[in-house]
N, C-alpha and C positions, 0 to 999 in steps of 0.2 A: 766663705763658709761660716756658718755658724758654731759659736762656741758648743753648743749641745751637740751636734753633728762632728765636731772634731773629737769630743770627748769620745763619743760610741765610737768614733773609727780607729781610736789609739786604744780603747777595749777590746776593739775585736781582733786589730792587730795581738792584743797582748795575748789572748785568749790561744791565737793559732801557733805562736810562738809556745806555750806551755803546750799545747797538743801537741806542736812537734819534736819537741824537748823530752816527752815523757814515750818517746821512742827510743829516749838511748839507752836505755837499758839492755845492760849485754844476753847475747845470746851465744852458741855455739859456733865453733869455726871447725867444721866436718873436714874441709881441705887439709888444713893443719892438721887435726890427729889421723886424718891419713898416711901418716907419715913415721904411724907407730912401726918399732922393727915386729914384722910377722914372723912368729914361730910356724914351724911346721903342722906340731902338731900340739898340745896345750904340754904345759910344763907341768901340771899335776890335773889329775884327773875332777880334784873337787871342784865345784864353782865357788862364787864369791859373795858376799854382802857387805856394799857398798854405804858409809853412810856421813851424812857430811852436816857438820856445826860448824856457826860461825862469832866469831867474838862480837857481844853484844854491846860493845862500842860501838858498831863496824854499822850505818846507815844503812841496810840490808833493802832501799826500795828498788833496786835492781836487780831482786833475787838473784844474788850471787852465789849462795850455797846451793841453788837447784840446778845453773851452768855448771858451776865444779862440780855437779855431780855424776848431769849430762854426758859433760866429756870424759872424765873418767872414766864412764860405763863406755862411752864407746872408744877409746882409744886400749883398754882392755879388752875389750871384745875384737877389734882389730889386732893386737897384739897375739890373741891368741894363748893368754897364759893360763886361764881357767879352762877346768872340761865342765862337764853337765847336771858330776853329781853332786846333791843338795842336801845330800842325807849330814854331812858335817861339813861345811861351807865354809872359805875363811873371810877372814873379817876384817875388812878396810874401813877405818877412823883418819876424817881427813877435817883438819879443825883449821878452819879460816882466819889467822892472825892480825893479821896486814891485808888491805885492801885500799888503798891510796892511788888515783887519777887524777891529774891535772883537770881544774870544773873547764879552765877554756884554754884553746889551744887554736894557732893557724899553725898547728900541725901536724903532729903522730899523736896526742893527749897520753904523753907516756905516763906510766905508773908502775908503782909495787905492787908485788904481791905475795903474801911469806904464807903457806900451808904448813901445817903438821901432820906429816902421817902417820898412821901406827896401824900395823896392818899383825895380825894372829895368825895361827896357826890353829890346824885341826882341833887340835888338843891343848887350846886357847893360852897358849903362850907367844909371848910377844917375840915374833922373827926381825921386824922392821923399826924401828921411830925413829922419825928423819923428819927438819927441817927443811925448806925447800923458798929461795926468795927470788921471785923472777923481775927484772925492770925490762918491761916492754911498752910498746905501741903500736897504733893502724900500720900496717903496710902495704895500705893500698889508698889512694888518693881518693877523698870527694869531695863537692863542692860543702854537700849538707856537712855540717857540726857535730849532728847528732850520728851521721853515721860514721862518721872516724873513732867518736868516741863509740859507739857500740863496739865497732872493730879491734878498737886498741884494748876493750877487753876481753874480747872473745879471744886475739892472740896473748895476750898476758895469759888466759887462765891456761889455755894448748899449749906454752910454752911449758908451762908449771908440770901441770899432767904428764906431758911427752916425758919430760926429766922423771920425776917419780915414776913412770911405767919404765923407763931404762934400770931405773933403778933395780926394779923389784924382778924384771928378767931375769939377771945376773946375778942378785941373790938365789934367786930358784932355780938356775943352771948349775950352780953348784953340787 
């Protein structure tokens, strides 16, 4: 083979590896926060507004604050602790601290992850601010790279959530 012909083929090689790499950006794990405890019926009648910052340390090209925010919304809405009305909504502040993953791994690509939440009340007084640091990874095998590491963050952030949504039950059961 020719040197100009080896070069373009270790280009295009390089090329499909960055294409397949800029897959692993996390996304949600539905399964996991299915696994919120369901109330019966909402633990207060207001809804919610959700919203979520992340330290701007933190290499955000895996939009990680739009996952944690994802889940969030549905592992409370699974949980069942909001009702419908919006007329005074309370207010969940969830600040992304820590977001550390191993770049390579043969295999869970475990990582950190530390949230702050602060979550209000009707009458905008602070009911909640709770640290929260999860070390997780993939639990589920595959051959691809990128998609273990997608997985190990989508269960990192479902672990994090499920814990803060336990949390905020039993506050409100009270």
């Amino acid at each position: 083979m020719e040197p100009s012909r080896i070069k373009n083929t270790y280009l295009l090689l390089l090329m499909l590896l960055f294409a397949v790499s800029g897959c692993a950006g996390p996304k949600i794990a539905t399964d996991l926060l299915a696994n919120a405890r369901t109330n019966e019926k909402p633990l207060t009648k207001n809804s919610s507004i959700v919203n979520v910052a992340i330290n701007p340390r933190i290499n955000n090209y895996e939009k990680l604050d739009e996952s944690v925010k994802q889940s969030l919304e549905i592992a409370l809405a699974n949980a069942n602790i909001f009702g419908a009305d919006s007329s005074r909504p309370y207010s969940i502040d969830a600040n992304i601290l820590i977001a550390s993953q191993s770049p390579m791994s043969f295999g869970s690509f475990e990582g950190k992850l530390e949230i702050r939440y602060v979550v209000q009340d009707l009458n905008d007084r602070e009911i909640l601010d709770k640290r929260i640091l999860t070390v997780a990874g993939s639990d589920k095998w595959s051959f691809s790279g990128a998609e273990r590491h997608r997985r190990a963050r989508a269960v990192n952030i479902s672990k994090n959530v499920l814990q803060f949504v336990d949390i905020l039950q039993n506050l409100l059961q009270k």
